[in-house]
Backbone as CSV, one residue per row, in Angstrom:
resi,resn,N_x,N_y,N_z,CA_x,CA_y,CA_z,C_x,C_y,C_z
1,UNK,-192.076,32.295,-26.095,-191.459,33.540,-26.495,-192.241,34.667,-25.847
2,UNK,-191.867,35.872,-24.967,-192.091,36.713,-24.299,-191.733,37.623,-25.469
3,UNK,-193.068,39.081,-25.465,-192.883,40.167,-25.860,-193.323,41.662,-25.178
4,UNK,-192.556,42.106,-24.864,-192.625,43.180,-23.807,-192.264,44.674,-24.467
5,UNK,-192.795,45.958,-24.224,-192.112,47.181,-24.500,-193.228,47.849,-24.807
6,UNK,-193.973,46.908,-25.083,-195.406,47.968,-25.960,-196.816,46.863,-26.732
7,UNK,-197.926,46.738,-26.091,-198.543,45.981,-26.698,-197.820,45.045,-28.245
8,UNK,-197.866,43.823,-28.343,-197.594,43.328,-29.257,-198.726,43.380,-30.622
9,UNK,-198.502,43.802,-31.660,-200.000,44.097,-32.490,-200.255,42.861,-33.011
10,UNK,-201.273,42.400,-33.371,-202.213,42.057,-33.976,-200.946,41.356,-35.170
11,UNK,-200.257,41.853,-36.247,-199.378,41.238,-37.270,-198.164,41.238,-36.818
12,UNK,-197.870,41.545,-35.218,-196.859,40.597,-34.612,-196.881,39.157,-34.417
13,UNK,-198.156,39.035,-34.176,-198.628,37.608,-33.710,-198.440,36.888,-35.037
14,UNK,-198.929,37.645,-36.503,-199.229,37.005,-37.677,-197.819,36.324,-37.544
15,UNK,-196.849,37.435,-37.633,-195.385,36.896,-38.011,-194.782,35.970,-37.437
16,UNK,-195.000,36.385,-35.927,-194.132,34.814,-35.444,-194.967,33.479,-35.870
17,UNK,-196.141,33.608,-35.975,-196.475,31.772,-36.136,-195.871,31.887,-37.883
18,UNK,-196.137,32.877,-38.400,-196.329,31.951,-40.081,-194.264,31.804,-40.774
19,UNK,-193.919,33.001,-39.335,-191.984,32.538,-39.645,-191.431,32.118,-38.608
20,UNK,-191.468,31.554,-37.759,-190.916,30.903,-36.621,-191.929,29.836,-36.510
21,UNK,-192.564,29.408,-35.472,-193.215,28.128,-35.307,-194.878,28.224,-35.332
22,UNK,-195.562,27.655,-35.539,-196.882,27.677,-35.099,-197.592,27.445,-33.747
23,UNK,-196.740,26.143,-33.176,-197.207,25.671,-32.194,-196.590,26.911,-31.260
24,UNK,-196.246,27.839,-31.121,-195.329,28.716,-29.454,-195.980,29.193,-29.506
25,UNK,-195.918,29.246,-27.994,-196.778,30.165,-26.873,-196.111,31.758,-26.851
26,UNK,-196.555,32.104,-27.201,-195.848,33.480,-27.607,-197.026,34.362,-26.564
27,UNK,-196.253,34.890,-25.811,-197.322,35.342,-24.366,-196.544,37.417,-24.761
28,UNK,-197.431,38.248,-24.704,-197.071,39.494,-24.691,-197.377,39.776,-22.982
29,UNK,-196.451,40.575,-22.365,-196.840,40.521,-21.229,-196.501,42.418,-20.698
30,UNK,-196.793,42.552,-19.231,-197.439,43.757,-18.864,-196.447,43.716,-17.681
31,UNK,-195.878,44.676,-17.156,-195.418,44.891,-15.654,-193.993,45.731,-16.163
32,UNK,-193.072,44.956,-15.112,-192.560,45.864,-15.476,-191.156,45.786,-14.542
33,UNK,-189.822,46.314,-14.313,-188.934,46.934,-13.339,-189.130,47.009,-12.054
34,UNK,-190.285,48.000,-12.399,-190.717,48.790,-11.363,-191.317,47.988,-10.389
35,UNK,-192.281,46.634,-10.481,-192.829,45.840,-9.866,-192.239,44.495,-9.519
36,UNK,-190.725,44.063,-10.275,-190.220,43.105,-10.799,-191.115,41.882,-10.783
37,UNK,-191.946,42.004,-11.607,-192.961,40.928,-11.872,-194.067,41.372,-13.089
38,UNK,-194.923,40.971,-13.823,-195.602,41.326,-14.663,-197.580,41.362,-13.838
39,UNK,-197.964,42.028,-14.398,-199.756,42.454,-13.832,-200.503,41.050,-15.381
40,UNK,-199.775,41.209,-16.018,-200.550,40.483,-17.198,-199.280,39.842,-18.043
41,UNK,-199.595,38.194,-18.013,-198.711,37.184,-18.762,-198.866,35.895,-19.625
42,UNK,-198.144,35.009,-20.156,-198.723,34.117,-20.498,-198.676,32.576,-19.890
43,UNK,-199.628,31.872,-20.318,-200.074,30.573,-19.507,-199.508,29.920,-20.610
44,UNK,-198.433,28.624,-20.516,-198.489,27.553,-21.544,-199.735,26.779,-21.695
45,UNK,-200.678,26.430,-20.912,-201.575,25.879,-20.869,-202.761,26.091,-21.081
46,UNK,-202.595,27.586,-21.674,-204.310,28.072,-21.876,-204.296,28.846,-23.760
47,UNK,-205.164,28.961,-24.196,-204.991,29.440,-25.548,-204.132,30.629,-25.673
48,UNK,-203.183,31.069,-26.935,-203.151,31.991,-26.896,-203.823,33.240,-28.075
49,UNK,-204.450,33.983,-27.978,-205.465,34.803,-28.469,-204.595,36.244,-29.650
50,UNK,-204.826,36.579,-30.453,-204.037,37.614,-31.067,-204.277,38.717,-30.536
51,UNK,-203.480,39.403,-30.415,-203.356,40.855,-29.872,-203.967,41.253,-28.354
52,UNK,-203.668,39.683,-27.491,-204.275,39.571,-25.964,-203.041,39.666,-25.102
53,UNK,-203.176,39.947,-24.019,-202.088,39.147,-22.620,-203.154,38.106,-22.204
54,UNK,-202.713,36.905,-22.056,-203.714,36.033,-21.558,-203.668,35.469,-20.305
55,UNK,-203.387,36.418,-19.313,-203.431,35.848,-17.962,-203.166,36.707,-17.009
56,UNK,-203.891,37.405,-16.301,-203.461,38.029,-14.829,-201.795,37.402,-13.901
57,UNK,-201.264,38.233,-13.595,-199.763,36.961,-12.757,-200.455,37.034,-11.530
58,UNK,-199.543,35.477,-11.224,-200.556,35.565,-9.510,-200.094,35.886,-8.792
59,UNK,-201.095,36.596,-7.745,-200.442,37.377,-6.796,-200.957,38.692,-6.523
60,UNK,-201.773,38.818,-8.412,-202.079,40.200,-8.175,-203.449,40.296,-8.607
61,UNK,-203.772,41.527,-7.663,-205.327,41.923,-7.880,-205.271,42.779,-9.181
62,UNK,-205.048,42.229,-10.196,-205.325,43.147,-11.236,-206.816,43.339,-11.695
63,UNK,-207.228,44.666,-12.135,-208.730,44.878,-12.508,-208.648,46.336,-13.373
64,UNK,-209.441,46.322,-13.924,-210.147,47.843,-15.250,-210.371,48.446,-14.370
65,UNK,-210.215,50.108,-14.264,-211.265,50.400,-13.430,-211.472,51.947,-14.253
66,UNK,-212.572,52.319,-14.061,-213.344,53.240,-14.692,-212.506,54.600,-14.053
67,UNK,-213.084,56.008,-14.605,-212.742,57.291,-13.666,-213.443,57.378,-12.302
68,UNK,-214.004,56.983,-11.712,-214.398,57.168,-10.722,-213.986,56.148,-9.732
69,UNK,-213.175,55.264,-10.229,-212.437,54.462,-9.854,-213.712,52.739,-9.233
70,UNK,-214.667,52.890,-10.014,-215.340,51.452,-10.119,-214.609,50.019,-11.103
71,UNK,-214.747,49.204,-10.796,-214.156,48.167,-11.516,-214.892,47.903,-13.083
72,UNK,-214.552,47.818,-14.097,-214.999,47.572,-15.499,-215.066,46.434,-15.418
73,UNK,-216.305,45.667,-15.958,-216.162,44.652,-16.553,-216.051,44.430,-17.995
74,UNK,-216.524,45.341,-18.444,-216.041,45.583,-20.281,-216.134,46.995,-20.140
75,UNK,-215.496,47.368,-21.237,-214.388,48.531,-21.683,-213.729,49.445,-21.334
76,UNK,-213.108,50.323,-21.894,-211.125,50.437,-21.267,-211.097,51.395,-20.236
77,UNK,-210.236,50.730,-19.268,-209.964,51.838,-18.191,-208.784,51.712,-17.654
78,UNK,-208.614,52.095,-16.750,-207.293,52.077,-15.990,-206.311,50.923,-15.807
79,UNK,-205.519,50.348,-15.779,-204.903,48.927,-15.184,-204.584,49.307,-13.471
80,UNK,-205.385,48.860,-13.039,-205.034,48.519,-11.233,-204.472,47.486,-10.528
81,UNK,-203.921,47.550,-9.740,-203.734,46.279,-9.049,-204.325,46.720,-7.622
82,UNK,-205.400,46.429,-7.348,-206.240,46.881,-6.085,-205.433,46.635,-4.582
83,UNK,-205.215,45.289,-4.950,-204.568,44.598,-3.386,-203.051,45.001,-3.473
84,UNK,-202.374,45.209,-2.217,-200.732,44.780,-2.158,-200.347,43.508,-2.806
85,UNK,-199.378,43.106,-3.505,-198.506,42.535,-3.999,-196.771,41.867,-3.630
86,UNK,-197.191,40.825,-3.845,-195.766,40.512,-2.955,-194.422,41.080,-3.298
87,UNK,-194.480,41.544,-4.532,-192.783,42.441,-5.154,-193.432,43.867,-5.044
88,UNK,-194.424,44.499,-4.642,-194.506,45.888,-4.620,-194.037,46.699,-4.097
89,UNK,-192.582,47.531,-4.693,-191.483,47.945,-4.286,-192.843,49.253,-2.826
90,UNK,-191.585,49.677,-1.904,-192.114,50.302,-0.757,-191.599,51.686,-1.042
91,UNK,-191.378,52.152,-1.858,-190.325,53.598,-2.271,-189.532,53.596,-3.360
92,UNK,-189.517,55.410,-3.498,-188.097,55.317,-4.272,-187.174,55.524,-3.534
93,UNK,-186.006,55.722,-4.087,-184.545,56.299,-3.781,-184.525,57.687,-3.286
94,UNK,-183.885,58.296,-2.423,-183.736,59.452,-2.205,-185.513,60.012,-2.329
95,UNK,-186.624,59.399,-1.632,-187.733,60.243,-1.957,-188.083,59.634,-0.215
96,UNK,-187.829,60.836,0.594,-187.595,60.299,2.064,-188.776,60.581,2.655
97,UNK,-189.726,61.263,2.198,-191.103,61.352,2.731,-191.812,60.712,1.747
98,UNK,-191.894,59.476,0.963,-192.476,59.249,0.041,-193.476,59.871,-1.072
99,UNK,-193.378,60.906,-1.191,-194.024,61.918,-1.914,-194.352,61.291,-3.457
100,UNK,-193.390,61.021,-3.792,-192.866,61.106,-5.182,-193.613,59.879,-5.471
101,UNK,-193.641,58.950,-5.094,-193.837,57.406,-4.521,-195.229,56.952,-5.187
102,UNK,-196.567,57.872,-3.592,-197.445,57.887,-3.529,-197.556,58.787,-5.300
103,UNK,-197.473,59.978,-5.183,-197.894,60.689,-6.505,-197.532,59.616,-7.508
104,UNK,-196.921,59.013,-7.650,-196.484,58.038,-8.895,-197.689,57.003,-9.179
105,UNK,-197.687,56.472,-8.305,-198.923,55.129,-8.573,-199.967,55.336,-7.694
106,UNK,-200.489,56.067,-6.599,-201.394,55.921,-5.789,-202.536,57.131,-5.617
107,UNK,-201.777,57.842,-6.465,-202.932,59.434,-6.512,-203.477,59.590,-7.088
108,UNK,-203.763,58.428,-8.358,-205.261,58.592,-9.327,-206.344,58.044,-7.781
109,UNK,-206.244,56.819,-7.284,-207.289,56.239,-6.450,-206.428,55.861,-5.011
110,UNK,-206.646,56.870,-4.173,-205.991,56.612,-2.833,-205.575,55.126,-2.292
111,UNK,-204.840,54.781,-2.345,-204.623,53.276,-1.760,-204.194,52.052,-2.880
112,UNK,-204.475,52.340,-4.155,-204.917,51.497,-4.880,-203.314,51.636,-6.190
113,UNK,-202.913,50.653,-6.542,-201.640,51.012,-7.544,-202.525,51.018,-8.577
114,UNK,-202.262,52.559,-9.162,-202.543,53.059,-10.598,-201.039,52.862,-11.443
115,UNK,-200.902,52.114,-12.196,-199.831,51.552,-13.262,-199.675,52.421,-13.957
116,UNK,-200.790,53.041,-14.562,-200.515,54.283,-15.788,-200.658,53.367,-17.232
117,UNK,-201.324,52.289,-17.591,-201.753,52.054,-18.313,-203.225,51.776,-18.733
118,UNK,-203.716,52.321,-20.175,-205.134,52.028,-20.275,-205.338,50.343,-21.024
119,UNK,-206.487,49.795,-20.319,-206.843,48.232,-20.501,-208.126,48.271,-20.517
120,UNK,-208.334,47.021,-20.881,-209.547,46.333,-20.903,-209.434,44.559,-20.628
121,UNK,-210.194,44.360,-20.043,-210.715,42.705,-19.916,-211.443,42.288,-20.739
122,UNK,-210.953,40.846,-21.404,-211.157,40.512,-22.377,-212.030,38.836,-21.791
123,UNK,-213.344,38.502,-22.712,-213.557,37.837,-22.258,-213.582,36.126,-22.083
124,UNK,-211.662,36.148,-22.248,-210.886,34.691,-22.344,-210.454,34.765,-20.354
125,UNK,-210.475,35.758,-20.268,-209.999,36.353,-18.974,-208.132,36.941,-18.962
126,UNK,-208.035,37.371,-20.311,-206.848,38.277,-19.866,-207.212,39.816,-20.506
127,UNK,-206.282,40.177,-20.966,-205.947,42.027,-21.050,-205.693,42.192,-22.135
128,UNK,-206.301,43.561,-22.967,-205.782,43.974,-23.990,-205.006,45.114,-23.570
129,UNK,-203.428,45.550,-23.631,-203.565,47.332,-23.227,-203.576,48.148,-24.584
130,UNK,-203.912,49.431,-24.172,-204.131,50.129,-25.181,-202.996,51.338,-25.268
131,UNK,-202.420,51.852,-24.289,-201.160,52.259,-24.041,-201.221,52.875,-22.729
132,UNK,-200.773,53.897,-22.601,-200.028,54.251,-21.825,-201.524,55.815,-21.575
133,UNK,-201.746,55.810,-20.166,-202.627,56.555,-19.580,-202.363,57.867,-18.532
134,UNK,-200.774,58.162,-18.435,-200.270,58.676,-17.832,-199.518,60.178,-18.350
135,UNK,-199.868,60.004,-19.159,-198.745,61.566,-19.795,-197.424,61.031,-19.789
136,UNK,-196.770,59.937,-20.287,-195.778,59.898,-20.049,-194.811,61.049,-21.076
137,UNK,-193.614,61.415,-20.545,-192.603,62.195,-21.643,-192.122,61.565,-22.239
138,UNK,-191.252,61.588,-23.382,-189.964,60.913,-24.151,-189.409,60.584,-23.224
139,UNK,-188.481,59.432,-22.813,-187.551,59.067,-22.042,-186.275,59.916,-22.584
140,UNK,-185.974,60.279,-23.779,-185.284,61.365,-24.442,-184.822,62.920,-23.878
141,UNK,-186.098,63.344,-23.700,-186.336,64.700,-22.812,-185.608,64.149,-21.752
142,UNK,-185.778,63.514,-20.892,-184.817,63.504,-19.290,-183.693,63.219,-19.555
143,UNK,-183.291,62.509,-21.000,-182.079,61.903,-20.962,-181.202,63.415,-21.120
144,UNK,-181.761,64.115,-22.204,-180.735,64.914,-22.662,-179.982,66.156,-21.462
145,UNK,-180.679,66.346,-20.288,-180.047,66.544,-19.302,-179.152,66.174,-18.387
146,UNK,-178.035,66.561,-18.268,-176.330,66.043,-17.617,-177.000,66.058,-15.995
147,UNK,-176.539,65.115,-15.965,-176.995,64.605,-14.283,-175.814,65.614,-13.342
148,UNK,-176.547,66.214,-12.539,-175.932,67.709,-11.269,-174.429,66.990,-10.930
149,UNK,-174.697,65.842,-10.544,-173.439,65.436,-9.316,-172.260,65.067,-9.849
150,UNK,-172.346,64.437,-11.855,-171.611,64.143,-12.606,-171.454,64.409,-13.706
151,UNK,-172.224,65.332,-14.554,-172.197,65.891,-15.408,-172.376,64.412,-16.586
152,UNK,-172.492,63.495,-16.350,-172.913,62.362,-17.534,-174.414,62.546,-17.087
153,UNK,-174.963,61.532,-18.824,-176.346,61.756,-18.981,-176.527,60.018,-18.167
154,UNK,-177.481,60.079,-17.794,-178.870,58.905,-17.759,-179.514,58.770,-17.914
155,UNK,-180.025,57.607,-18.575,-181.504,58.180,-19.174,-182.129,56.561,-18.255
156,UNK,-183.586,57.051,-17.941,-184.414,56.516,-17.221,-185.426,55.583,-18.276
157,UNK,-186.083,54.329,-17.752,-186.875,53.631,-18.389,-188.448,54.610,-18.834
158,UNK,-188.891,55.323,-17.430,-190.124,55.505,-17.450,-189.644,57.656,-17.336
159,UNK,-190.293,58.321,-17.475,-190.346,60.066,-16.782,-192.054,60.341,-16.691
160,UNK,-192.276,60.645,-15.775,-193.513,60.794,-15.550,-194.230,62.477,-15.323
161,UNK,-194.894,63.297,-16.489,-195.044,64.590,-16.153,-195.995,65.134,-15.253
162,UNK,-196.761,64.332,-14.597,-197.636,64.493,-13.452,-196.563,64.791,-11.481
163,UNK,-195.450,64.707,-11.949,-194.851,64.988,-10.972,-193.846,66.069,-10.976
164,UNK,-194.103,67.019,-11.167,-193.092,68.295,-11.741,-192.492,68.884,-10.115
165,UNK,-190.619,68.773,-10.805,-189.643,69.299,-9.557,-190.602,70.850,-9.062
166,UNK,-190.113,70.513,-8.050,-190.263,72.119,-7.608,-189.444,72.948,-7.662
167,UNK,-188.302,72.571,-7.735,-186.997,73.471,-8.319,-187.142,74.010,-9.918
168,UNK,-187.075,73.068,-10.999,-186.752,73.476,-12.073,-188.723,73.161,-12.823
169,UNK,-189.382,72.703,-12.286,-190.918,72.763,-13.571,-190.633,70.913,-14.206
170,UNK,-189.538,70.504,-14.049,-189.131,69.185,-15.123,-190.321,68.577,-14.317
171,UNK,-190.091,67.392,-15.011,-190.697,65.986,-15.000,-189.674,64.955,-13.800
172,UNK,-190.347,64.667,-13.089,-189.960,63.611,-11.760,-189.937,62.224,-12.885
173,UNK,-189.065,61.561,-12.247,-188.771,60.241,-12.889,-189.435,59.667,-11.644
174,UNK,-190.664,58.889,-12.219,-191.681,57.465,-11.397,-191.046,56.451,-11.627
175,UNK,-189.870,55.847,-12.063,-189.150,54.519,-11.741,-188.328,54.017,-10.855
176,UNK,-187.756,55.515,-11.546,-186.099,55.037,-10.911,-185.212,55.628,-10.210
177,UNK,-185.719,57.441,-9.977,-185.403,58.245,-9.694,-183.723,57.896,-10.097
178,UNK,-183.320,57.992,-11.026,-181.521,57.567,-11.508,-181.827,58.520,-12.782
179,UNK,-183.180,59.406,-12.920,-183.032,59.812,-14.248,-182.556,61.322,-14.042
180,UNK,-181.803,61.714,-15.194,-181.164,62.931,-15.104,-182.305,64.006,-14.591
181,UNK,-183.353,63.982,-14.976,-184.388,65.381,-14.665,-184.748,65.077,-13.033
182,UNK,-184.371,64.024,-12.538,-184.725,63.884,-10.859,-183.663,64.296,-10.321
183,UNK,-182.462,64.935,-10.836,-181.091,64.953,-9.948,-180.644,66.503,-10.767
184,UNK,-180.731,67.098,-11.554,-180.387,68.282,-12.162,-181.327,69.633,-11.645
């Protein structure tokens, strides 16, 4: 059983073993759309821990990394994925000088995908996250704006306020650019 949207707590875990099964692998996992793949998942074959992701996905250089952008070996910092990745989308939509792109994941640490979540390494060897490290907005706020070209709303998975239009001050959508505040 996969649980995704938001760290799974601590008396999530209680509930599924003591009302559904004991024995499932109940893996909370990390990634995302945006990467179509997860940074942190679960192993049938390795313990699973309460309130952990218990496994890096392979493929990826995932690591903590501090503000100065050094690697943590204990306590919380950034979620990175240092190296390229084999699903690591190359752009958005309509963002033709990649601007939007780079500012999204690569302008906390030049080169390096900043996810926008805060973590820590745990020492089973997976991830705790702690949330979200980015300023994100309500996905709400972008929704409630009528998209320019059609006057219907969309609302976007992720809105990110570290990327403000230069037209209107809003919030740039870092997913999907499909969100109403990237097109109004």
């Amino acid at each position: 059983m996969l649980s995704t949207g938001s760290p799974l707590a601590h008396e999530g875990f209680d509930y599924v073993y003591r009302c559904f099964k004991s024995e499932l692998c109940l893996s909370s996992i990390s990634g995302g759309t945006d990467i179509v793949s997860c940074f942190a998942l679960g192993n049938p074959t390795a313990p699973v821990w309460r309130g952990e992701l218990q496994c890096k996905g392979l493929g990826m250089a995932v690591e903590v990394w501090g503000d100065e952008g050094q690697r943590l070996s204990e306590g919380k910092g950034e979620l990175v994925c240092s190296k390229p990745f084999p699903s690591m989308p190359l752009g958005f939509w309509k963002d033709e000088d990649g601007s939007r792109f780079r500012a999204a994941y690569f302008e906390r640490f030049p080169g390096v995908w900043a996810h926008g979540d805060y973590a820590e390494e745990t020492p089973h060897g997976g991830l705790i996250i702690h949330g979200r490290s980015d300023a994100v907005l309500n996905p709400v706020e972008c929704a409630s704006a009528p998209r320019k070209s059609t006057g219907r709303w969309k609302r976007s998975k992720r809105c990110w306020s570290r990327s403000p239009s230069a037209s209107k001050g809003r919030a740039m959508c870092g997913w999907c650019c499909l969100c109403a505040c990237a097109t109004a």
